[in-house]
SEFIZA-3560 file (N, C-alpha, C; in Angstrom, 3 decimals):
REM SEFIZA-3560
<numar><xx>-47.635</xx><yy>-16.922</yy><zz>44.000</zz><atom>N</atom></numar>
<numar><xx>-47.437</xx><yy>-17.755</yy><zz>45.178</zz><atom>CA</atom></numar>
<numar><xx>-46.681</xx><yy>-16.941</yy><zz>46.224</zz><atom>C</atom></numar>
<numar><xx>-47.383</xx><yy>-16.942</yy><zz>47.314</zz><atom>N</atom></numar>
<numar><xx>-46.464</xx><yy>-16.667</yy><zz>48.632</zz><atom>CA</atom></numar>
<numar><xx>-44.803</xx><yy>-16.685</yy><zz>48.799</zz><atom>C</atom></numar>
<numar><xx>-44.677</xx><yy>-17.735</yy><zz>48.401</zz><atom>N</atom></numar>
<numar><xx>-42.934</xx><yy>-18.048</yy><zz>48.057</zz><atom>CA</atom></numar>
<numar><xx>-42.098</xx><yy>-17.474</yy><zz>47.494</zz><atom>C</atom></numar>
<numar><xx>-42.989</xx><yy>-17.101</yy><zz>46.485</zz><atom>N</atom></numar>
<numar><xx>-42.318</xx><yy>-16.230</yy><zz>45.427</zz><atom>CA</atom></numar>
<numar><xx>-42.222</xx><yy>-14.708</yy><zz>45.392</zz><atom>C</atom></numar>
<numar><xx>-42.726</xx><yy>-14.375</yy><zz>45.970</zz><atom>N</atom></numar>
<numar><xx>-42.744</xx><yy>-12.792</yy><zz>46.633</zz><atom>CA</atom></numar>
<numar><xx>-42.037</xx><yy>-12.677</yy><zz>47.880</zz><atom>C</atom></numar>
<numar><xx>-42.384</xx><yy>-13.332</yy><zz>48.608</zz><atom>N</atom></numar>
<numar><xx>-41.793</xx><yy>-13.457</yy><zz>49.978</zz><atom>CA</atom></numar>
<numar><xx>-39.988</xx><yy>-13.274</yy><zz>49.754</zz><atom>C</atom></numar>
<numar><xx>-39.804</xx><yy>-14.394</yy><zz>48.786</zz><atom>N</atom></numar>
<numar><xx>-37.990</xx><yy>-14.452</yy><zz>48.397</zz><atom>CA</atom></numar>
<numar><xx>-37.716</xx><yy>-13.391</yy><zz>47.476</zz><atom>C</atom></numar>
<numar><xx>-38.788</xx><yy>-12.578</yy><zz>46.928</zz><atom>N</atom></numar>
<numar><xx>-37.870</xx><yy>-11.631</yy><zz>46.045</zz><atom>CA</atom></numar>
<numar><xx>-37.995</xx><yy>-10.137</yy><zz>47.069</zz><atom>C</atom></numar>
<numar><xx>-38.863</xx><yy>-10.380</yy><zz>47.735</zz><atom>N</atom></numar>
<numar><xx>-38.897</xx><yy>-9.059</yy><zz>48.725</zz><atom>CA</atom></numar>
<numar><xx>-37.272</xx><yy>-9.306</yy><zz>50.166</zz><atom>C</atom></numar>
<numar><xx>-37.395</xx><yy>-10.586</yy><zz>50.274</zz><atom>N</atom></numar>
<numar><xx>-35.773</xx><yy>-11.030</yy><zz>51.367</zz><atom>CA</atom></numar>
<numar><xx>-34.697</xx><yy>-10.566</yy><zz>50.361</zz><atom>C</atom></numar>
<numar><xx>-35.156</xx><yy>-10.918</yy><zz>49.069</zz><atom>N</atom></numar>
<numar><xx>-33.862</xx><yy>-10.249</yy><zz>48.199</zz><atom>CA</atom></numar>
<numar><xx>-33.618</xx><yy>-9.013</yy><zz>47.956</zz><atom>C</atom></numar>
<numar><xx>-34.811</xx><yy>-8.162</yy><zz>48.319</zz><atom>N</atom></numar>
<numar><xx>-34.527</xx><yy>-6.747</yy><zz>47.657</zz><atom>CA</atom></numar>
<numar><xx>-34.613</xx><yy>-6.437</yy><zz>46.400</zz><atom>C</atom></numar>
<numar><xx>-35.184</xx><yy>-7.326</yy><zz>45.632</zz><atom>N</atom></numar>
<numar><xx>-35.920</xx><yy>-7.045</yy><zz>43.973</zz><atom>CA</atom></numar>
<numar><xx>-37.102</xx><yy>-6.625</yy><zz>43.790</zz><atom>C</atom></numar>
<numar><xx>-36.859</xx><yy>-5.776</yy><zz>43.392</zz><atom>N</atom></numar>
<numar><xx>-38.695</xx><yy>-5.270</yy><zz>42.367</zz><atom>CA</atom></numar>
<numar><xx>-39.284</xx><yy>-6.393</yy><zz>41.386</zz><atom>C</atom></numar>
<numar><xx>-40.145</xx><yy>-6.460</yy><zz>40.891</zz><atom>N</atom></numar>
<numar><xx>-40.521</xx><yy>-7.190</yy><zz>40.357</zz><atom>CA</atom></numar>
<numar><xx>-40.110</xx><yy>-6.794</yy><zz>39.093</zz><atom>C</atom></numar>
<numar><xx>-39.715</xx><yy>-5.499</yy><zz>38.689</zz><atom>N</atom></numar>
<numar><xx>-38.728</xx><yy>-5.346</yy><zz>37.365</zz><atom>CA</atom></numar>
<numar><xx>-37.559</xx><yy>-5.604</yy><zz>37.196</zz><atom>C</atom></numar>
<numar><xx>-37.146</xx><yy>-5.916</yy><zz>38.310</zz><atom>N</atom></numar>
<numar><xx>-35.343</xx><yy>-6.437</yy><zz>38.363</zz><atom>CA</atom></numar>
<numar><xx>-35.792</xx><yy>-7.852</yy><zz>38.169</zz><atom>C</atom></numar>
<numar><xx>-36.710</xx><yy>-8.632</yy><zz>39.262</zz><atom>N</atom></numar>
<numar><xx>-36.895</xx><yy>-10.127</yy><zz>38.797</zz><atom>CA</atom></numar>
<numar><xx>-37.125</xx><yy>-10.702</yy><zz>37.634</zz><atom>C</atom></numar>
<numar><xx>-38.112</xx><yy>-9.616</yy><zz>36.594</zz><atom>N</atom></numar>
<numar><xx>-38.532</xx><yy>-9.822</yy><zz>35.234</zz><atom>CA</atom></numar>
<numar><xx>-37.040</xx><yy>-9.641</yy><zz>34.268</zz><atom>C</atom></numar>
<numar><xx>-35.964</xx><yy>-9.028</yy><zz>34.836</zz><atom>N</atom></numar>
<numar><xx>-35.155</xx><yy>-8.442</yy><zz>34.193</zz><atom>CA</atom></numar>
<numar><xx>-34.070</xx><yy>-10.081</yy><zz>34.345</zz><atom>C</atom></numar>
<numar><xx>-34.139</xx><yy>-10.301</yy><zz>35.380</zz><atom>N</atom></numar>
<numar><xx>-32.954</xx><yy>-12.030</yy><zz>35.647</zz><atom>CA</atom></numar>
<numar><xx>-34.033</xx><yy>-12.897</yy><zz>34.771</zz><atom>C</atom></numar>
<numar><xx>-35.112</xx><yy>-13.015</yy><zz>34.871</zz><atom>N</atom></numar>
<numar><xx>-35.426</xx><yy>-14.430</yy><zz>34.715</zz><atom>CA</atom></numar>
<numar><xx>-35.556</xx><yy>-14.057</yy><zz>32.910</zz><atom>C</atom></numar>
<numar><xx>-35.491</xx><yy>-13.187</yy><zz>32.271</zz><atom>N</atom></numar>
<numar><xx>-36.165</xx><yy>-13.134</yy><zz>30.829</zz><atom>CA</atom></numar>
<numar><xx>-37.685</xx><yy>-13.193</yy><zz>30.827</zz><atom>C</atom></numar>
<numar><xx>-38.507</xx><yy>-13.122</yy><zz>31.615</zz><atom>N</atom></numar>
<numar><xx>-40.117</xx><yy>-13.013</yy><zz>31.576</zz><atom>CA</atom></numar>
<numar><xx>-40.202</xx><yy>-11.333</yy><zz>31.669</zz><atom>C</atom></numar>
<numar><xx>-41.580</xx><yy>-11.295</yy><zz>31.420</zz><atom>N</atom></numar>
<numar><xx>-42.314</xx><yy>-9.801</yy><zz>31.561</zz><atom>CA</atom></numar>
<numar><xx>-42.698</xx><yy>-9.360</yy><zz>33.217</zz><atom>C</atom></numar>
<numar><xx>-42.767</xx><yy>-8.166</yy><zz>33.214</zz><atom>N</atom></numar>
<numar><xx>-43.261</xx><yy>-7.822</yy><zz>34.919</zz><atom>CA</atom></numar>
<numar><xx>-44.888</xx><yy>-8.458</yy><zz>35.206</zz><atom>C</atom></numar>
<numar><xx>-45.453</xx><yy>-8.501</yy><zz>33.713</zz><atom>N</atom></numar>
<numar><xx>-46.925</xx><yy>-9.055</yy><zz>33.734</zz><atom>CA</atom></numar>
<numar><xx>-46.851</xx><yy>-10.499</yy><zz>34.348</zz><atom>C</atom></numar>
<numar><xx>-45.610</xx><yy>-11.380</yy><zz>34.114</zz><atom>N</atom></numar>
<numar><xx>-45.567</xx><yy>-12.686</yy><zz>34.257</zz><atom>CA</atom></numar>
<numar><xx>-45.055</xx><yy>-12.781</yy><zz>35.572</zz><atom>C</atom></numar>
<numar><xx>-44.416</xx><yy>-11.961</yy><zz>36.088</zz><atom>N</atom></numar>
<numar><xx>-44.301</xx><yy>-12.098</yy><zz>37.306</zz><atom>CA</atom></numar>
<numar><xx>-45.094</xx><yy>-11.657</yy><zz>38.536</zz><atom>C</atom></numar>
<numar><xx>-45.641</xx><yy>-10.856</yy><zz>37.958</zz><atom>N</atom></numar>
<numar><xx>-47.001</xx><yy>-9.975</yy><zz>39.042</zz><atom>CA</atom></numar>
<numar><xx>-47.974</xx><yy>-10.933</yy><zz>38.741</zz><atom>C</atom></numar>
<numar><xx>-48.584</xx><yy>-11.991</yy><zz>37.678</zz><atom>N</atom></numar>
<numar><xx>-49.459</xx><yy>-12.945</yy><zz>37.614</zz><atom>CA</atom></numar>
<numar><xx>-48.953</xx><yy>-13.898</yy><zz>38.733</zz><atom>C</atom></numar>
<numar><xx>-47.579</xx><yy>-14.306</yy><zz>38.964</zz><atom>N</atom></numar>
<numar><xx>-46.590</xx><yy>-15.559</yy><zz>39.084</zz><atom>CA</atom></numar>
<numar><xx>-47.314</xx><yy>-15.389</yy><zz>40.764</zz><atom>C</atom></numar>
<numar><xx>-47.179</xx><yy>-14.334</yy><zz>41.459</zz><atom>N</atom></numar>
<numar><xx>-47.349</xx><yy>-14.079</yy><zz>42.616</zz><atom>CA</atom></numar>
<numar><xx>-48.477</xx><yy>-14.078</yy><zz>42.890</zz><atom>C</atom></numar>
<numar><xx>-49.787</xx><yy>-13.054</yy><zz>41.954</zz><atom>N</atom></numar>
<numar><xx>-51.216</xx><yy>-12.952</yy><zz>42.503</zz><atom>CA</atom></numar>
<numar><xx>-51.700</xx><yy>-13.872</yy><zz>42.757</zz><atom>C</atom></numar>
<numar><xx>-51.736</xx><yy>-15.149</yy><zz>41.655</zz><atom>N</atom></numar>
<numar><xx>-52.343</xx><yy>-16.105</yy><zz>41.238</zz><atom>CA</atom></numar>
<numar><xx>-51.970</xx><yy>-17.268</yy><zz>41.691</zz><atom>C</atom></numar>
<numar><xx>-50.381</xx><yy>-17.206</yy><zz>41.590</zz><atom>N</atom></numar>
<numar><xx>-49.580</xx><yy>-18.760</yy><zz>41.124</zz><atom>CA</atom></numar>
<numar><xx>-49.883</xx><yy>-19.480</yy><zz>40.007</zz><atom>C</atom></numar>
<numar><xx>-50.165</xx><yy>-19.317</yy><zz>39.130</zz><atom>N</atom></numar>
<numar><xx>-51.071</xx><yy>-19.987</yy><zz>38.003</zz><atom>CA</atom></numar>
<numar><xx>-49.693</xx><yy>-19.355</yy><zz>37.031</zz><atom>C</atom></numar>
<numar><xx>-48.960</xx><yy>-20.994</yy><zz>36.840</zz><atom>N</atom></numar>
<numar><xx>-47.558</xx><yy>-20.564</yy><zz>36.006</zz><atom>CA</atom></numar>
<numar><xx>-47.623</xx><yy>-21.905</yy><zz>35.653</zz><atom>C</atom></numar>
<numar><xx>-46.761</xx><yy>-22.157</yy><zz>34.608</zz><atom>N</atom></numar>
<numar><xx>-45.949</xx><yy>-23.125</yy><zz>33.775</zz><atom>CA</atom></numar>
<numar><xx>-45.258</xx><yy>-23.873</yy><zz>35.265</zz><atom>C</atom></numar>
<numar><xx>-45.391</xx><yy>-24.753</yy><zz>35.018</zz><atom>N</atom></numar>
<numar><xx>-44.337</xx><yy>-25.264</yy><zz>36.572</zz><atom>CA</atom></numar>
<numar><xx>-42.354</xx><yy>-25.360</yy><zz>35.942</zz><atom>C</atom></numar>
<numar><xx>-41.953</xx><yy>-24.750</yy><zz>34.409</zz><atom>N</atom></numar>
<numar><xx>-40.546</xx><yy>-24.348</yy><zz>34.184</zz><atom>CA</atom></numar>
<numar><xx>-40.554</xx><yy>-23.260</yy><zz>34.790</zz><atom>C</atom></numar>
<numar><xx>-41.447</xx><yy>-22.040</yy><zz>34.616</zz><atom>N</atom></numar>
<numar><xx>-41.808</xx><yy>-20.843</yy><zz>34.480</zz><atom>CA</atom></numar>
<numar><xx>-41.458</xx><yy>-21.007</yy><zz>36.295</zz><atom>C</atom></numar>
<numar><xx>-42.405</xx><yy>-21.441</yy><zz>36.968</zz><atom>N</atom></numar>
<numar><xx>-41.677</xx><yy>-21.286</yy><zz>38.692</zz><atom>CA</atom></numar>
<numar><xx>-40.771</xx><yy>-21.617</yy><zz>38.795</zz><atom>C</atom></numar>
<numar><xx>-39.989</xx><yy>-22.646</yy><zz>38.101</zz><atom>N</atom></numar>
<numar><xx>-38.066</xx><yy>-23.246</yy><zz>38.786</zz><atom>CA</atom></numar>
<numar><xx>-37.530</xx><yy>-22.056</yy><zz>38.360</zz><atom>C</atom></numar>
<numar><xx>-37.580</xx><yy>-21.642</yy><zz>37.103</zz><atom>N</atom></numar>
<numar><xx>-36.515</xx><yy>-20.167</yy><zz>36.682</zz><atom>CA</atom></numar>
<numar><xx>-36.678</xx><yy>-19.633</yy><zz>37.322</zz><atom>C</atom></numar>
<numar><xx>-37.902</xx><yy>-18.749</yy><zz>38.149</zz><atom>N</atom></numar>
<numar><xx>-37.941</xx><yy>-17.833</yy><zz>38.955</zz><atom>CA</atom></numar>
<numar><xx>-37.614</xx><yy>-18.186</yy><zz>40.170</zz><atom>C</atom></numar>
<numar><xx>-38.095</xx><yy>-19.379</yy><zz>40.815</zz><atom>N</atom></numar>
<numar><xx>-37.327</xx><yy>-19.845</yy><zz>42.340</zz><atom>CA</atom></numar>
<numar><xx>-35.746</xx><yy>-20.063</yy><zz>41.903</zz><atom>C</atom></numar>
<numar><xx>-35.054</xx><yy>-20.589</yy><zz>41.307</zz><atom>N</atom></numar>
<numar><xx>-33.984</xx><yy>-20.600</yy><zz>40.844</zz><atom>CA</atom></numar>
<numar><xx>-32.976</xx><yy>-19.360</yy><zz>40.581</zz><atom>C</atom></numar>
<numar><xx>-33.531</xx><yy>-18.210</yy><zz>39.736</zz><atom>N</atom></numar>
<numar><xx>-33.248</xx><yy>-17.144</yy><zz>40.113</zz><atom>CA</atom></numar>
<numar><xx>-32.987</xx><yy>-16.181</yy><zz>41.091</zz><atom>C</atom></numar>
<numar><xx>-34.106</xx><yy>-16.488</yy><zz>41.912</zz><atom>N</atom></numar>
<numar><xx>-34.222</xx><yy>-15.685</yy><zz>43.265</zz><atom>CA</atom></numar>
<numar><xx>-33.191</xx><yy>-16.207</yy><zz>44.219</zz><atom>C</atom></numar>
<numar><xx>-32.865</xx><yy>-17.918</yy><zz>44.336</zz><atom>N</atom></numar>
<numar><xx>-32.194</xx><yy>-18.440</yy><zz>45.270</zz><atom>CA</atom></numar>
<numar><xx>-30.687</xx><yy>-17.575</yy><zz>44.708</zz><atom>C</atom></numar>
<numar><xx>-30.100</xx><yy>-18.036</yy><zz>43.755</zz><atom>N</atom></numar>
<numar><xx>-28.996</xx><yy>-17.618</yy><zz>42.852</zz><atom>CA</atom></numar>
<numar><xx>-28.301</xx><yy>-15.923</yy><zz>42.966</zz><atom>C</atom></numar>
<numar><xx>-29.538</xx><yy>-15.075</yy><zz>43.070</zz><atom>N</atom></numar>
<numar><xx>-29.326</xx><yy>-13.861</yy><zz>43.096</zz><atom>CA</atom></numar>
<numar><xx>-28.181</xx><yy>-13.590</yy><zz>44.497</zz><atom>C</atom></numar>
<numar><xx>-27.472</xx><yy>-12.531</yy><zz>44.295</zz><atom>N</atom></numar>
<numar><xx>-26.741</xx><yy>-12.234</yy><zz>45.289</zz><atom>CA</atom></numar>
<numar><xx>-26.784</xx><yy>-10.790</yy><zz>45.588</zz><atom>C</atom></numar>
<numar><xx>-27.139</xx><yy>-9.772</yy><zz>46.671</zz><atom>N</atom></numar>
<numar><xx>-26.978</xx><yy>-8.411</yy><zz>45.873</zz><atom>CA</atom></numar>
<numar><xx>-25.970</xx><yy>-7.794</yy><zz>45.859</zz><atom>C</atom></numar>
//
Protein backbone atom coordinates (compact mmCIF):
# COMPACT_ATOMS: atom_id res chain seq x y z
CA UNK A 1 0.00 0.00 0.00
CA UNK A 2 0.96 3.53 -0.80
CA UNK A 3 0.80 4.41 2.92
CA UNK A 4 2.99 2.18 3.86
CA UNK A 5 5.98 3.05 1.92
CA UNK A 6 5.29 6.51 1.70
CA UNK A 7 5.69 6.56 5.92
CA UNK A 8 8.64 4.38 5.99
CA UNK A 9 10.48 6.38 3.26
CA UNK A 10 9.30 10.08 5.62
CA UNK A 11 10.96 7.89 8.21
CA UNK A 12 14.12 7.05 6.70
CA UNK A 13 13.80 3.12 6.97
CA UNK A 14 14.79 0.52 4.59
CA UNK A 15 12.63 -2.00 4.38
CA UNK A 16 15.24 -4.10 6.46
CA UNK A 17 15.15 -1.84 9.38
CA UNK A 18 11.13 -1.95 9.07
CA UNK A 19 11.30 -5.88 8.88
CA UNK A 20 13.75 -5.56 11.76
CA UNK A 21 10.88 -3.28 14.29
CA UNK A 22 7.95 -5.04 13.27
CA UNK A 23 9.36 -8.94 13.67
CA UNK A 24 8.18 -9.79 9.92
CA UNK A 25 10.54 -10.73 6.97
CA UNK A 26 11.76 -8.06 4.25
CA UNK A 27 9.60 -10.54 1.91
CA UNK A 28 6.52 -9.45 4.07
CA UNK A 29 7.15 -6.16 3.84
CA UNK A 30 8.14 -5.67 0.15
CA UNK A 31 4.73 -7.87 -0.48
CA UNK A 32 2.98 -5.33 2.31
CA UNK A 33 3.77 -2.41 -0.16
CA UNK A 34 3.66 -4.05 -3.84
CA UNK A 35 0.47 -5.58 -3.32
CA UNK A 36 -1.18 -4.54 -0.01
CA UNK A 37 -2.47 -7.97 0.26
CA UNK A 38 -1.72 -8.43 4.25
CA UNK A 39 -3.41 -9.79 7.31
CA UNK A 40 -5.23 -6.54 8.36
CA UNK A 41 -2.95 -7.29 12.25
CA UNK A 42 -0.05 -7.59 9.90
CA UNK A 43 -0.88 -3.65 8.58
CA UNK A 44 -1.63 -2.11 12.32
CA UNK A 45 1.98 -3.52 13.45
CA UNK A 46 3.51 -2.03 10.60
CA UNK A 47 1.44 1.37 10.52
CA UNK A 48 1.91 1.31 14.23
CA UNK A 49 5.48 0.84 14.02
CA UNK A 50 6.23 3.33 11.52
CA UNK A 51 4.04 6.03 13.42
CA UNK A 52 6.06 5.03 16.84
CA UNK A 53 9.48 5.04 15.24
CA UNK A 54 11.58 8.03 16.13
CA UNK A 55 15.06 8.38 14.47
Amino acid sequence: MDNIKELRIEKGLTQEKLAQLTGFTTVTINRAERTGKMRLSTYFTIVNKLKEYQP
